[in-house]
N, C-alpha and C positions, 0 to 999 in steps of 0.2 A: 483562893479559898479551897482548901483540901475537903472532901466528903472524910466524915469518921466509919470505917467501916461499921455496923451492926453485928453486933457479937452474935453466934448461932447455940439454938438454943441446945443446949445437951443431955434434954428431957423433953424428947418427942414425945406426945400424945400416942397411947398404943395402937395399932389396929386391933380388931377384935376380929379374930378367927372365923372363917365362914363356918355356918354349922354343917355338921355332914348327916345330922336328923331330917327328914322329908318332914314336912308339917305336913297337919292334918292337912284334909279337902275343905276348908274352912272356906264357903263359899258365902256366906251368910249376909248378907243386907249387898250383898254383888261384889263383896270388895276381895280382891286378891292379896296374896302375899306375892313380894318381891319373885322370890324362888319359886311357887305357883305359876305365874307369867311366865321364869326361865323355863319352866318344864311344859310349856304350854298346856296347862291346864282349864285355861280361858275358854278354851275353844267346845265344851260343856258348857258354859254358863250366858248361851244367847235366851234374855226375856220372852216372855211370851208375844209380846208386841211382837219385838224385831223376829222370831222365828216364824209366823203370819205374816209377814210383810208391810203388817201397818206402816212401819214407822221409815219404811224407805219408796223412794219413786219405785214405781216397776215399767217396767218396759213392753211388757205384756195386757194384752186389755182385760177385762173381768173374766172373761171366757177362755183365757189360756192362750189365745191367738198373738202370734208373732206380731206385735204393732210394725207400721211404718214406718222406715225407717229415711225419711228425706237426704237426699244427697245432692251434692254438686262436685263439680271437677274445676277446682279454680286452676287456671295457665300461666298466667301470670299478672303481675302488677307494677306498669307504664308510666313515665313521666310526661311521654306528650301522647295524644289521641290517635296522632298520626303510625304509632308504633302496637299499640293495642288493636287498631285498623288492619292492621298486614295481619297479623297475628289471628283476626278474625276470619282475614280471606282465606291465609291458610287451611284451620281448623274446617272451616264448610265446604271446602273442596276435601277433604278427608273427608266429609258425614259427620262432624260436631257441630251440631249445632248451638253457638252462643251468642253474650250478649255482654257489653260493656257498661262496666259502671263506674260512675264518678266517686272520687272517695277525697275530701281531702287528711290532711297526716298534719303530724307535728314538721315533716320535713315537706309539705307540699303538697299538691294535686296527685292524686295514682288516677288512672285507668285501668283497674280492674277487667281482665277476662275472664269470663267464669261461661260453663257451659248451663245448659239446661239443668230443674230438678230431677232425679229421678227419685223411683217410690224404693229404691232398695240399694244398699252396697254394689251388690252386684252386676245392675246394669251399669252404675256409675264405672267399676273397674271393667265392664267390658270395652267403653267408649274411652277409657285411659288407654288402651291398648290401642286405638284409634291416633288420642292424641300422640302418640309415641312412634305410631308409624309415619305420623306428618314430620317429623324430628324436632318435639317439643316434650317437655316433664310437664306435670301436673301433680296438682294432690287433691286428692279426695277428701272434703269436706262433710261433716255431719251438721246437718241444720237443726 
């Protein structure tokens, strides 16, 4: 069985010329034009809402103040307890102090090593530089 090739059409459909007119700032019920968007024009038309902050989380408390920011330093994640264990002694003979947690996975049991919270990025990355001098990585987590 041969396929019939399909004959190609020799009256394509035109394109229509981009226009090289700016349209108005037609911002009206919020809606942009295509071109408006390219030209980033949007970046004038944030609500009253969202320019207050109503309409999104803030990170900050009522009073301006930097909230806290909970951290941890997870080290890694174990298949047997006995590997998350060494791992632990290491760490607390550096000055990290942590603590193992059970997790299981779609592939099985982890033992999680995670260190203590802190209230800020910053202590967390200073006790990373800890874990790094025991000769282990870590990554810093936000809770």
């Amino acid at each position: 069985m041969s396929a019939t090739p399909k004959p190609i059409n020799k009256n394509p459909v035109p394109v229509k010329p981009a226009s090289t007119a700016k349209p108005a700032n037609n911002t009206a019920g919020g809606k942009l034009t295509p071109q408006q968007i390219l030209e980033n024009k949007a970046a004038g038309t944030v609500s009253k809402n969202s320019a207050s902050g109503q309409n999104r989380g803030s990170a900050t408390s009522s009073n301006n103040k930097p909230s806290v920011e909970r951290t941890v330093i997870q080290i890694g994640a174990y298949t047997t307890e006995a590997q998350a264990n060494l791992v632990q002694q290491r760490l607390a003979v550096a000055g990290v102090t942590t603590s193992i947690s059970k997790s299981q996975t779609s592939k099985g049991t982890l033992y999680r090593v995670r260190s203590q919270v802190y209230n800020n990025r910053s202590q967390a990355l200073q006790n990373l530089d800890k874990v790094h001098a025991a000769g282990l990585d870590g990554l810093v987590i936000g809770l």
